[in-house]
N, C-alpha and C positions, 0 to 999 in steps of 0.2 A: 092184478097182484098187489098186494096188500104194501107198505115201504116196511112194515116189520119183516117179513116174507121175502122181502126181493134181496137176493143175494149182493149184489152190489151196492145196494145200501148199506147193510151191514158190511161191507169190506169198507165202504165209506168212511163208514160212521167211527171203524177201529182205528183208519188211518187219521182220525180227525180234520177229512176233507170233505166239501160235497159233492153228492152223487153227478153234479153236472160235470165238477174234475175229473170223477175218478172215470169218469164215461169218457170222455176225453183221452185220459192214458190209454185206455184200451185202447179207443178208435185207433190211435199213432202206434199201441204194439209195442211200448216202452214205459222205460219207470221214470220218476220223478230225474231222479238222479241223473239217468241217462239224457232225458231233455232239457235239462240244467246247463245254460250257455258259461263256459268260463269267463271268469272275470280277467280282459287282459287288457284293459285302459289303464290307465295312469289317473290315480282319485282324487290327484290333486297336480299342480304346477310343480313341476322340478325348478326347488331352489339355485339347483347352482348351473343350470341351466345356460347363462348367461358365460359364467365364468370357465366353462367346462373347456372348453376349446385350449383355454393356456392351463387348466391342469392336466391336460393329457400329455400335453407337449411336456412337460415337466416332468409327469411319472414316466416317458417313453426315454427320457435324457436316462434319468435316473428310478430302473424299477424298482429299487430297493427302497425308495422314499418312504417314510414314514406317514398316514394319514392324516396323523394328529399335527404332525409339525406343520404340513400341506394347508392344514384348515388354519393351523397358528396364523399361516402368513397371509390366508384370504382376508382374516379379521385384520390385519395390521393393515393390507393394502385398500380394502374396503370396510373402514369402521362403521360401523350400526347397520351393516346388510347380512351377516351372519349374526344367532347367538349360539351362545354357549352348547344349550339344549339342541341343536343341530350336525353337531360335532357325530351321533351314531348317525345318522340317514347322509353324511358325508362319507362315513367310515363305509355302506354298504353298497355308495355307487361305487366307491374305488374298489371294493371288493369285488362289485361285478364284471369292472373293467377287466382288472386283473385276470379274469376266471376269462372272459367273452376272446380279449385282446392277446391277454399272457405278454411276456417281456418282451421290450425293444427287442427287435432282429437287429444286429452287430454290422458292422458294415466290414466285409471281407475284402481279400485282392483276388486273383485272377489264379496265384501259385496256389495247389493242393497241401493242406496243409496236417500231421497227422498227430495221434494225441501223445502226450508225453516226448514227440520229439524237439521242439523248435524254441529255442525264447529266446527272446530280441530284448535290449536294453538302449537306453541312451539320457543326456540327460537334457531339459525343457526348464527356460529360463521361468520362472513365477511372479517375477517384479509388476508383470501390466494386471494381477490381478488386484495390484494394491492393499495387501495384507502387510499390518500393524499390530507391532507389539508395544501394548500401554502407546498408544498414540504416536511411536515412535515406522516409520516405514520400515517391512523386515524386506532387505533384499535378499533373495536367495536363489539358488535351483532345487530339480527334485531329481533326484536318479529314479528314472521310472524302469519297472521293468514288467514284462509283459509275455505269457505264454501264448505263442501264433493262434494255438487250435481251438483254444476255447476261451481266449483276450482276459483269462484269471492275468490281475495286477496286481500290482503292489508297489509302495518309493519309501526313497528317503531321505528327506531334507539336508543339502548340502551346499557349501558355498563356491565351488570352483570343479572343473573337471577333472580334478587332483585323480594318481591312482588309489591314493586314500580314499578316498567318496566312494570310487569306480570299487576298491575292495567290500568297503562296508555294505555301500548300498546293493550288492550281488549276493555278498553273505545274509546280510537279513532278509534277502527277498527269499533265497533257497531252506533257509529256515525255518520261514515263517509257512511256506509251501509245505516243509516237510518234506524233500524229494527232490532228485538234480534229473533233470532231463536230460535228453542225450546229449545236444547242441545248444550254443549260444552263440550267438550272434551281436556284434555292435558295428557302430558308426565306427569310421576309421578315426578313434579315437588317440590321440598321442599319448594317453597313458595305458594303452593296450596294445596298440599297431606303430609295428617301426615303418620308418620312412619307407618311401618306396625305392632306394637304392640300397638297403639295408638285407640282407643274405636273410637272415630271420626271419620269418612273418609276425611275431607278436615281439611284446619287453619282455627279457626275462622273468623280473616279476609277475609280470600275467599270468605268461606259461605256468609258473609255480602253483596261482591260483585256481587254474584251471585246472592243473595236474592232481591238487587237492583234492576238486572234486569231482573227478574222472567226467571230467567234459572236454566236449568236441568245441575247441574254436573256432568262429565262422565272423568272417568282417567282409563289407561290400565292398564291390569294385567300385576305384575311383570314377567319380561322377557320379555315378546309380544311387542316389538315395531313396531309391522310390524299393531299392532291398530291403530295406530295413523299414519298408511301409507299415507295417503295423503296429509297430510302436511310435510310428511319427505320426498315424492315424488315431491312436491312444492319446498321444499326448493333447490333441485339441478336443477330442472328445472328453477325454476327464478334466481339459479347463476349462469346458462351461457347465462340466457339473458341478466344478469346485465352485463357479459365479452362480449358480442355482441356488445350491449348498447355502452361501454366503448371503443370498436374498433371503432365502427362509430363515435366517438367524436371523437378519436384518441388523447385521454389522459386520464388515471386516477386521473389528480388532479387536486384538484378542488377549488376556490378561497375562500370559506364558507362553516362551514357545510349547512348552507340554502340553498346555491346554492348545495350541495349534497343531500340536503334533496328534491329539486324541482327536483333533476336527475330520483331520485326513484317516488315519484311521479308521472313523468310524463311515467315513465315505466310500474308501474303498472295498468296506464290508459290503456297504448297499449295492455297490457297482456289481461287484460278484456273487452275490445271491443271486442275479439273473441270469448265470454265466454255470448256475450245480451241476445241470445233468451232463454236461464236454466234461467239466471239469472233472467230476467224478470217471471216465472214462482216461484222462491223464494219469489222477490217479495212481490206475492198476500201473500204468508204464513207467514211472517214476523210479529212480534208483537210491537204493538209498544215502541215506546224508553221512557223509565222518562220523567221527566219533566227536570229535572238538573243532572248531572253525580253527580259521588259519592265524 
């Protein structure tokens, strides 16, 4: 048979392969395509390879990190091993992490906890992280406050455990929430909880503030602070992301307290983007807020 003639040369010739390949396909029974091994090596060395190990630990602190800020501070801590141009194949290992890994798991206690009812507050001295305003040391606390069920946060910058602070800082957390849960919970605080030979269980102010916002008061028993664990487990947890935070800027001070106050802010954003889907299930349970704070 002639190669003009022979069928499989012409199928050859169309596929612009030759006849000893196309003779081949047949023999296997399959097309090009299907005997096409995937490409799943790696075409080159992963840059960050090295460094990978502490940006994991980093994004699992903090999943809400931002990439760019992440790569700002490899370059700061390792100058002339990143450039510039490296910034997107940084941008698409953390993207994959994100996707393979997904967010830090939260570290829970032992008590069942459900959505929309529980939030615990207290307040967490800030001085050991050594933040400065214009060079000067700012001492402060933070009244932190904290939903059990799904650890959504939120604080605010205060200098004593006045019931003033303990007001504000509950108001703007409920606020900012959008929504009053059933209970709240604190330390046996002395501007919320009378002494223990006192007939009352809270100050009358409290109660007032409470009664505002149709909440259930709850404080631990004497000695038990491991009740109020999850806001004492929040508060070390969000002080080394506030030291993280503080590495990636790469300075502690800061030129206003506002411009400190936008720092936490825009932290406790990141902290709770990993915290949407509980949260969004609080949410629906949420009651609504006053009309005007107290």
């Amino acid at each position: 048979m002639s190669a003009k003639t022979n069928p499989i040369y012409k199928a050859a010739d169309k596929a612009s392969m030759s006849e000893k390949t196309a003779r081949k396909y047949l023999k296997k029974g399959k097309s090009p395509d299907e005997l096409k091994k995937p490409h799943c090596w790696p075409t080159r060395k992963n840059p960050f390879e090295e460094v990978w190990p502490i940006v994991k630990e980093k994004l699992e602190l903090n999943p809400g990190l931002e990439a760019k800020a992440l790569f700002n501070w490899l370059q700061r801590e390792y100058p002339n091993k990143f450039a510039d141009g490296q910034l997107r194949t940084f941008q698409r290992h953390v993207k994959k992490f994100r996707l393979l890994e997904g967010p830090a798991k939260e570290i829970f206690f032992s008590q069942k906890h459900y959505p929309g009812k529980l939030s615990e507050s207290d307040f967490t001295h800030m001085k050991e992280l050594g933040i400065t305003i214009n060079g000067k040391l700012f001492d402060h606390l933070l009244y932190h406050f904290v939903l059990t069920y799904s650890n959504w946060e939120t604080g605010t910058i205060c200098f004593s455990e006045s019931f003033e602070a303990l007001k504000e800082g509950l108001q703007n957390a409920l606020w900012e929430l959008g929504g009053v849960p059933l209970e709240h919970k604190t330390d046996r605080l002395t501007a919320a909880v009378q002494k223990i030979e006192h007939p009352e269980e809270f100050t009358e102010r409290y109660k007032e503030l409470l009664d505002h916002y149709n909440l259930i008061g709850r404080k631990i028993q004497t000695g038990c602070p491991n009740e109020n664990g999850d806001v004492e487990q929040r508060h070390y947890r969000f002080k080394k992301a506030v030291e993280q935070a503080l590495l990636l800027r790469g300075s502690n001070n800061f030129s206003s307290i506002e411009e400190y106050k936008k720092f936490l802010r825009d932290l406790f954003k990141q902290l709770n983007s990993g915290r949407i889907e509980k949260f969004k299930e609080e949410e629906k349970k949420l009651k609504k807020l006053p009309h005007m704070k107290l």
